[in-house]
C-alpha positions in Angstrom: 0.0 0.0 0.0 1.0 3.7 -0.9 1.0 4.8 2.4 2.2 1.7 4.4 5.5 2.6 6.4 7.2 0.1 4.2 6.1 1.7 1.3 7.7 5.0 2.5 10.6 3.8 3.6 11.7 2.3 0.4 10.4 5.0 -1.7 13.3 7.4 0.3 15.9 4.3 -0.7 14.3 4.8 -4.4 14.7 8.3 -4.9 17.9 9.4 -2.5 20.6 9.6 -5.5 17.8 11.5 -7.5 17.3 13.9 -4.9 21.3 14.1 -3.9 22.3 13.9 -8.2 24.3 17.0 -7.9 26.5 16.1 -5.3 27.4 12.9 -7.4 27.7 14.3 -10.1 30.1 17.1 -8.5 32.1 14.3 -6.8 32.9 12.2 -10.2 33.1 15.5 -12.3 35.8 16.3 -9.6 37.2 13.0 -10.2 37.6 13.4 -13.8 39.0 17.1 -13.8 41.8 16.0 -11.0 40.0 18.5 -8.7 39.7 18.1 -5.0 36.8 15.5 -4.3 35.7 16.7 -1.3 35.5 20.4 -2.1 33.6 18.8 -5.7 31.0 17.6 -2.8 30.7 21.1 -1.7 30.1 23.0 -4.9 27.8 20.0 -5.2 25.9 20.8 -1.7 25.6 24.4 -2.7 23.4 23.4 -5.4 20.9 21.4 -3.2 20.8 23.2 -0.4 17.7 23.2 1.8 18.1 27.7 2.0 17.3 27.3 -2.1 13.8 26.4 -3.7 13.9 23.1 -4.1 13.9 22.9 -8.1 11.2 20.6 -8.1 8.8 22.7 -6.8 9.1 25.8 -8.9 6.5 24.9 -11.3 3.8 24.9 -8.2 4.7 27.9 -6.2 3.3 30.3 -6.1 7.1 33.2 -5.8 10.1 32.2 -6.7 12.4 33.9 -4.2 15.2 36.2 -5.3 18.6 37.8 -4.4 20.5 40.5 -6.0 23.9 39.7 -7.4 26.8 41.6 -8.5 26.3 44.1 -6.0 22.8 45.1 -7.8 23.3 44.3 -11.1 20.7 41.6 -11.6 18.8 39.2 -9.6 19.2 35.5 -9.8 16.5 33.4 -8.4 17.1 31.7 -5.1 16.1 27.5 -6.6 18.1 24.5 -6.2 19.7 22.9 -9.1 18.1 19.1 -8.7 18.3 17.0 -11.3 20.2 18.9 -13.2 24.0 17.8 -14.9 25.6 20.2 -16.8 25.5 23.5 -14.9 27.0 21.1 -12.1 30.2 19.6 -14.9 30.8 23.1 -15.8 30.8 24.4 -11.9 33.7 21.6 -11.5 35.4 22.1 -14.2 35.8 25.9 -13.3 36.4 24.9 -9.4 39.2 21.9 -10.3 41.1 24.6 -12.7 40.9 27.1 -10.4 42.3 25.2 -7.5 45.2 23.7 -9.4 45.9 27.3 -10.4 46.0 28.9 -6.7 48.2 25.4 -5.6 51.1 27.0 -7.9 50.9 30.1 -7.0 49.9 30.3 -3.4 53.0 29.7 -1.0 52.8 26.4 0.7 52.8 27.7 4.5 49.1 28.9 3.8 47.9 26.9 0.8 46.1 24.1 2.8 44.2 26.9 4.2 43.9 29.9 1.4 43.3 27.5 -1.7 40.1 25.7 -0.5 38.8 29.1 1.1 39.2 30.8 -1.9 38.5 27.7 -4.2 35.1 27.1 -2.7 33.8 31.4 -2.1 34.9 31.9 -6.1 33.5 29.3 -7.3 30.6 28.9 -5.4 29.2 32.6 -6.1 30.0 32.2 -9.9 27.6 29.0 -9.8 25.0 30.7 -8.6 25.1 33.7 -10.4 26.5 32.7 -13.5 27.3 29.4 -14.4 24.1 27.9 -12.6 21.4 30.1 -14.3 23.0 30.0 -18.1 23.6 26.1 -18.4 20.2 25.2 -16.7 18.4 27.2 -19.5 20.7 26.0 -21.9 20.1 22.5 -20.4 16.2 23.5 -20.4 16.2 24.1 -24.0 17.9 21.1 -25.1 15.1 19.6 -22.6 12.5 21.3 -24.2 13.4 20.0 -27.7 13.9 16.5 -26.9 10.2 17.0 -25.3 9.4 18.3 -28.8 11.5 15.6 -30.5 9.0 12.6 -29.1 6.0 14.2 -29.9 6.4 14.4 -33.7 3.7 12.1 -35.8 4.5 8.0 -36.6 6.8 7.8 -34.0 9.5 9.6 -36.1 10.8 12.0 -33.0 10.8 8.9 -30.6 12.8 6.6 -32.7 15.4 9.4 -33.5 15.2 10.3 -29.4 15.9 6.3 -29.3 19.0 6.1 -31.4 20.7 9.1 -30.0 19.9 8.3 -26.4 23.3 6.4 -25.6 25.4 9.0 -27.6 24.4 11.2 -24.4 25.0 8.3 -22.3 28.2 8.3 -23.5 28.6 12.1 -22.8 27.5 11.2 -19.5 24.6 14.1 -19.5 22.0 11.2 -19.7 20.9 12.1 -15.8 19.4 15.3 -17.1 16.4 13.3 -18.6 15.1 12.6 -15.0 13.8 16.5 -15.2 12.5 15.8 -18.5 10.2 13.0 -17.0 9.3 14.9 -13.9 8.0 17.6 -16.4 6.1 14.8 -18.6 3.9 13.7 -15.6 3.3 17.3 -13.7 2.2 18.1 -16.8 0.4 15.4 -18.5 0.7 12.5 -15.8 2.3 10.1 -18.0 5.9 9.3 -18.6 6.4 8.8 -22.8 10.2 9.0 -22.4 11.1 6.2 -20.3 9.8 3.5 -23.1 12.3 5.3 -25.2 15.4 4.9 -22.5 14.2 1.0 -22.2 14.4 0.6 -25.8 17.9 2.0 -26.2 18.7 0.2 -23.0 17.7 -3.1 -23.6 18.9 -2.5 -26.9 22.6 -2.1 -25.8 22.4 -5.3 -24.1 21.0 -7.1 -26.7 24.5 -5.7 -29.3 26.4 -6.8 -25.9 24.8 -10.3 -25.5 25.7 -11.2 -29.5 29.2 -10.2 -29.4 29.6 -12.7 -25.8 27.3 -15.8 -28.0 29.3 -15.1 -31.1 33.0 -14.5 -29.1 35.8 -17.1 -28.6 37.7 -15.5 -26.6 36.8 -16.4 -23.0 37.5 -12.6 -21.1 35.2 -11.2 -23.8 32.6 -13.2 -22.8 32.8 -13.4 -18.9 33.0 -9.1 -19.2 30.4 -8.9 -22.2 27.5 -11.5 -20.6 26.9 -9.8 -17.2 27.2 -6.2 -19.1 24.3 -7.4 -21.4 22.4 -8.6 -18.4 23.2 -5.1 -16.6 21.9 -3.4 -19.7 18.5 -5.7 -19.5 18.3 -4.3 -16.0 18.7 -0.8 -16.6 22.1 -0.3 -16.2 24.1 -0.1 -19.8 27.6 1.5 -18.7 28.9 -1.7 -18.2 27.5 -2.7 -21.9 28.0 0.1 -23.5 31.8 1.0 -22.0 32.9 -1.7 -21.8 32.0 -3.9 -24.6 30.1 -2.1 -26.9 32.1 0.9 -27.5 35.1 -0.5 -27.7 33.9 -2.7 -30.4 32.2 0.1 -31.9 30.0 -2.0 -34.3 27.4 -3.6 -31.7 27.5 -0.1 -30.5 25.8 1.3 -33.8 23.7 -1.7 -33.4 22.4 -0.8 -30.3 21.6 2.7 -31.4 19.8 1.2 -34.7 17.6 -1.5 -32.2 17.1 1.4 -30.0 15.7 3.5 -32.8 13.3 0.5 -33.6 12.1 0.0 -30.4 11.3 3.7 -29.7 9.4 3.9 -33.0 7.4 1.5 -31.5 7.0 3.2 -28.5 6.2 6.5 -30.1 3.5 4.9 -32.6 1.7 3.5 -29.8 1.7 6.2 -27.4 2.5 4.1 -23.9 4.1 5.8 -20.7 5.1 4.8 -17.5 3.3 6.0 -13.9 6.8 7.1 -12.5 10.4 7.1 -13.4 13.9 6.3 -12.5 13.6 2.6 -13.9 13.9 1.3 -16.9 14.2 -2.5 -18.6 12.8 -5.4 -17.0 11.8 -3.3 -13.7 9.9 -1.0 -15.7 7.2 -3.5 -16.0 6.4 -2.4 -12.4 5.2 1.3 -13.8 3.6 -0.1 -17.5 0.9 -1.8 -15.5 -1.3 -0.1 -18.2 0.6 -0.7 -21.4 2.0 -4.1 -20.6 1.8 -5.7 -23.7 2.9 -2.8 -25.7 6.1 -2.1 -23.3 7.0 -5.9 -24.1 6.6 -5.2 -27.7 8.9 -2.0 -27.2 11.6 -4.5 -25.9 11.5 -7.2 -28.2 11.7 -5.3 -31.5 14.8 -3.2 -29.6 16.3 -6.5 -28.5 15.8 -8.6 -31.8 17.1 -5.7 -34.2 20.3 -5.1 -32.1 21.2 -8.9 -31.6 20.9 -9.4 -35.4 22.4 -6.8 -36.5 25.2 -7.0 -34.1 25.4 -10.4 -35.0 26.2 -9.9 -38.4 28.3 -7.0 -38.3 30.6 -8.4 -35.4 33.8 -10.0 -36.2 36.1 -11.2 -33.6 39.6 -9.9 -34.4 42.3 -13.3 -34.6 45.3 -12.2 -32.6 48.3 -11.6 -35.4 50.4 -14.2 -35.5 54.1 -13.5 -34.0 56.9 -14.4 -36.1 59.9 -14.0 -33.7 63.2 -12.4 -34.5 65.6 -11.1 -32.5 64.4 -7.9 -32.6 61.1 -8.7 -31.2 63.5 -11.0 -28.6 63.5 -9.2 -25.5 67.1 -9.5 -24.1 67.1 -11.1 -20.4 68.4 -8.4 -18.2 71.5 -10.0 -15.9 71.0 -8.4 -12.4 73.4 -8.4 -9.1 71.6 -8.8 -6.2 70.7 -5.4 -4.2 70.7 -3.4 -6.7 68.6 -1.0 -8.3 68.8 -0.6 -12.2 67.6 2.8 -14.0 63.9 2.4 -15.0 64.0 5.7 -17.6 66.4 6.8 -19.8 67.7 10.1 -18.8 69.4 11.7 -16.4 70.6 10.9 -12.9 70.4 13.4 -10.2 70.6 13.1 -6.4 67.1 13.4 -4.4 68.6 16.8 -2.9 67.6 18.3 -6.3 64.0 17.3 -6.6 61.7 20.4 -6.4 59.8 18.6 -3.3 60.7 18.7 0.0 59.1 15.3 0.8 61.9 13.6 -1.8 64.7 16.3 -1.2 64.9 15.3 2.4 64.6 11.6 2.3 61.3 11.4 4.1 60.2 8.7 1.9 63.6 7.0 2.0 67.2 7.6 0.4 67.5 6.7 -3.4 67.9 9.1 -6.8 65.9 10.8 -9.4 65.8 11.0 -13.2 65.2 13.5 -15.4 63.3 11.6 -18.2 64.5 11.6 -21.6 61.9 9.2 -22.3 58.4 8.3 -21.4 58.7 4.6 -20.6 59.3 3.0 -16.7 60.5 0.0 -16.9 61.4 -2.7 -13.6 64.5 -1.5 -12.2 64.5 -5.1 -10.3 62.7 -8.6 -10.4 60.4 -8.8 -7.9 56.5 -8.0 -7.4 54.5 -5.1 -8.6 52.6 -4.3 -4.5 51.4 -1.2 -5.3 50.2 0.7 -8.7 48.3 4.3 -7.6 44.8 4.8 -9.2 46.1 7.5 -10.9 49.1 5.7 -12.5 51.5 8.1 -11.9 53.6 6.0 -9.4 54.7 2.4 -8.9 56.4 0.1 -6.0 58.1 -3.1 -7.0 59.5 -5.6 -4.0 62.4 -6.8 -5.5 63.3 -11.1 -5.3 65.7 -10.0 -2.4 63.3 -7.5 -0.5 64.0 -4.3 -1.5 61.0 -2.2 -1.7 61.5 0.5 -4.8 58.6 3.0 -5.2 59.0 4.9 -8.4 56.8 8.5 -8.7 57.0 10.1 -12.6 56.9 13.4 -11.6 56.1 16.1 -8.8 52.7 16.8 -7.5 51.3 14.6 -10.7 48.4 13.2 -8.5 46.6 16.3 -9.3 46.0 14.9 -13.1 44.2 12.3 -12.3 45.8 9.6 -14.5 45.7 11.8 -18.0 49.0 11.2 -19.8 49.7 7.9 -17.6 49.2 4.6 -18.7 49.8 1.0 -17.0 50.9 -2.3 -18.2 51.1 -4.3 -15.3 48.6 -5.0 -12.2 49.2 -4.8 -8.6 50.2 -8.6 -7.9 52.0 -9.0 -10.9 55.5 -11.2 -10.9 58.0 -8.9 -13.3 61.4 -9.1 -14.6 64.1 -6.5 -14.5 63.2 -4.4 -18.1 59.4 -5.3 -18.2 57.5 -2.1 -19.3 55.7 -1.0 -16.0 54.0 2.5 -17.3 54.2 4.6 -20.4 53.6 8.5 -19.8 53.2 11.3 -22.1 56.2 13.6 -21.3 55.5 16.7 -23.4 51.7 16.5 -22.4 52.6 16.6 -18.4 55.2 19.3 -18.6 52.5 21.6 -21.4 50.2 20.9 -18.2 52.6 22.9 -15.9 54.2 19.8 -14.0 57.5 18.7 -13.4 58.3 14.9 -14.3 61.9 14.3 -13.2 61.2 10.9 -11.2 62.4 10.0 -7.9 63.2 6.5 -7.2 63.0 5.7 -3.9 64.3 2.9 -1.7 61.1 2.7 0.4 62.3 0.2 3.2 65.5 2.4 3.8 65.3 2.0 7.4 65.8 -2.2 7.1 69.5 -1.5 5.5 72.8 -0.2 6.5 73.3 2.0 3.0 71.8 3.1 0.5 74.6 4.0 -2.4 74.3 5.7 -5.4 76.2 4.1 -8.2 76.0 7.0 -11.1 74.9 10.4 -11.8 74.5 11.9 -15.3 73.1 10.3 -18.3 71.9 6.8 -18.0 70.3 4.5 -20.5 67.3 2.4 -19.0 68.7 -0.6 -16.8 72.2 0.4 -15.9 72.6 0.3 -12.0 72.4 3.1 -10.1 71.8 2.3 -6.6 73.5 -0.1 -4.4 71.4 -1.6 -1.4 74.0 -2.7 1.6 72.4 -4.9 3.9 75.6 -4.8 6.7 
């Protein structure tokens, strides 16, 4: 019953991250911009908080309450940005550039204090004066046309609403649509777009689920069967990210069945009683259109598997013909030492621009001034620990040793961009195996440093750490000597 405890209890379970949306959308959009997560959070809270109009009751009040900004230039009306995505990316985007910007060029006694002060008042007072009023209408109008775009005759504006709806998945603004179906049933009390999401949905799965029948090879399958699943569910970033896409043809063939299915939908006119599900679940608000929601699914399911089908090939690994080129040659190692991981040039840690490395907080070792983007193992050992952001590496060498290796200073901040891994945490390595790959020019265009400490992380368990060269090095010549006595 609709007003049994139960019933209320689980309806606040059902619409929290809908209510909350711009605070996760703040938090990943900090995320991808290689801002500050927690002060994405708060940009995110200003836009929901409980002192602004809460968005979804604008259209029923009666005033919408106002404040002046730019010391009396305009007003800006005091309402809460829920359900809204891009004025929330843009907000971040703005706050994660600006606080990279004041970390360079505020002095370090005071940054922890100044830069998230500042950070958070700047940005925070642009959002809701500027960027907050001129991406919601933009985001309103784009809003307004899809709403146009489904109502055209035959079902023409659904199924062209179908086949682009995972493009803006993809773009990651597809969250935006939740204000679009608010708006369909305030104002007509029926929900036509969420047929068209489960088509383009279900649709994706379908593409996913005929690459996993029709694939050999066994990772493709276990990754590309629960994604399809997912997909059936609701759910298609698994599908589309990371099968579909990648593939690229049972991607197109997704969009095509989702185009199919929505025609459907739009030439019969069904909706749904409520939103935030789509897929199977959504049989639980078609109660009135049941047959006609099934139909939706199996023409967007049948189209996508068959054409995805027959446009999917699965690529035969090329055939290696070995030479000694392509022979990698074994790297002969002493024991306790530490070989070079980059080509470049040897310096001692007192020369890193960071204190933390300078003064052998982390451990004794030497840096490199790269002369090439490649880290390779500077021992045999054990890849324990490979950061998120890919920016840093530790290898345990076969005799202990514990070597942490961070291409360049303060390169947390970008989040991964520019880095890229070839080995896993757990991993069992040789001396010479490529570890990372990073885009040198890139970093250093984005205002960091990447000269690369190598560290000796388990300094304390030896009697010595010695350096055994400075100056040019090629990759894998020693230049640290660990003495255990």
């Amino acid at each position: 019953m609709a007003d049994s405890g139960t019933y209320t209890i689980i309806h606040l379970f059902s619409n929290a991250a809908f209510t909350f949306l711009p605070i996760l959308i703040a938090v990943s959009a900090a995320r991808v911009f290689g801002g500050n997560l927690f002060l994405g959070a708060v940009i995110g809270m200003i836009m929901v908080h409980p002192d602004l109009m809460n968005a979804w009751s604008v259209a029923t009040a009666e005033s919408v309450p106002q404040a002046t900004a730019w010391f009396g230039l305009y007003n800006i009306d005091l309402v809460g940005y829920q359900g809204h995505v891009i004025p929330v990316v843009i907000a971040v985007w703005f706050m994660s550039a600006l606080e990279k910007k004041l970390h360079k060029i505020v002095p370090e006694i005071i940054d922890l204090f100044v830069t998230p002060l500042v950070t958070v008042l700047v940005t925070g007072y642009l959002t809701l004066t500027i960027f907050g009023p001129v991406f919601s209408f933009i985001e309103n109008g784009v809003l307004d046309g899809v709403r146009y775009l489904i109502t055209l005759p035959f079902g023409i504006g659904a199924a062209l609403a179908g086949a682009i709806y995972p493009f803006t998945v993809v773009a990651g603004v597809h969250h935006m649509y939740n204000a679009l179906e608010a708006g369909l049933l305030s104002a007509d009390g029926i929900n036509t777009w969420m047929p068209i999401a489960t088509a383009a949905n279900v649709a994706q799965g379908a593409a996913a689920l005929a690459a996993a029948l029709k694939a050999k090879n066994q990772k493709m399958k276990s990754l590309a069967l629960p994604a399809s699943l997912s997909a059936f569910m609701g759910i298609t970033e698994p599908a589309i990210f990371g099968v579909n896409l990648r593939l690229f043809k049972p991607f197109l063939a997704g969009a095509i069945g989702g185009a199919c299915g929505a025609l459907v939908a739009g030439i019969t006119g069904i909706g749904a009683t409520a939103y935030g599900i789509t897929g199977i679940f959504g049989y639980l608000i078609t109660t009135n259109y049941t047959l006609q929601y099934t139909l939706v699914m199996a023409v967007a399911v049948a189209v996508a598997f068959v054409i995805s089908w027959f446009l999917y090939r699965e690529e035969k690994p090329a055939e290696k013909t070995e030479t000694k080129a392509e022979i990698r040659e074994e790297v002969r190692t002493e024991p306790y030492t530490v070989y070079a991981p980059i080509e470049g040039t040897v310096i001692p840690l007192s020369e890193v621009p960071d204190e933390t490395f300078a003064a052998e907080v982390l451990g004794k070792g030497a840096a490199i001034r790269p002369a090439k983007g490649e880290v390779k193992a500077p021992v045999s050992g054990t890849v324990t620990t490979l950061f998120e952001t890919k920016h840093a590496v530790g290898i345990t060498s076969e005799d202990g040793v514990e070597i942490l290796i961070h291409v360049g200073i303060n390169t947390l901040e970008l989040g991964g961009k520019y880095y890229d891994a070839h080995v896993s945490e757990g991993d069992t390595v040789k001396a010479g195996d490529l570890l990372l790959t990073f885009d040198m020019e890139q970093i250093q265009a984005a205002g960091y440093e990447t000269v690369t400490p190598v560290i000796i992380s388990n300094t304390d368990d030896y009697a010595d750490v010695k350096n055994l060269k400075m100056g040019t090095t090629r990759s894998m010549e020693p230049i640290l000597k660990v003495n255990k006595e």
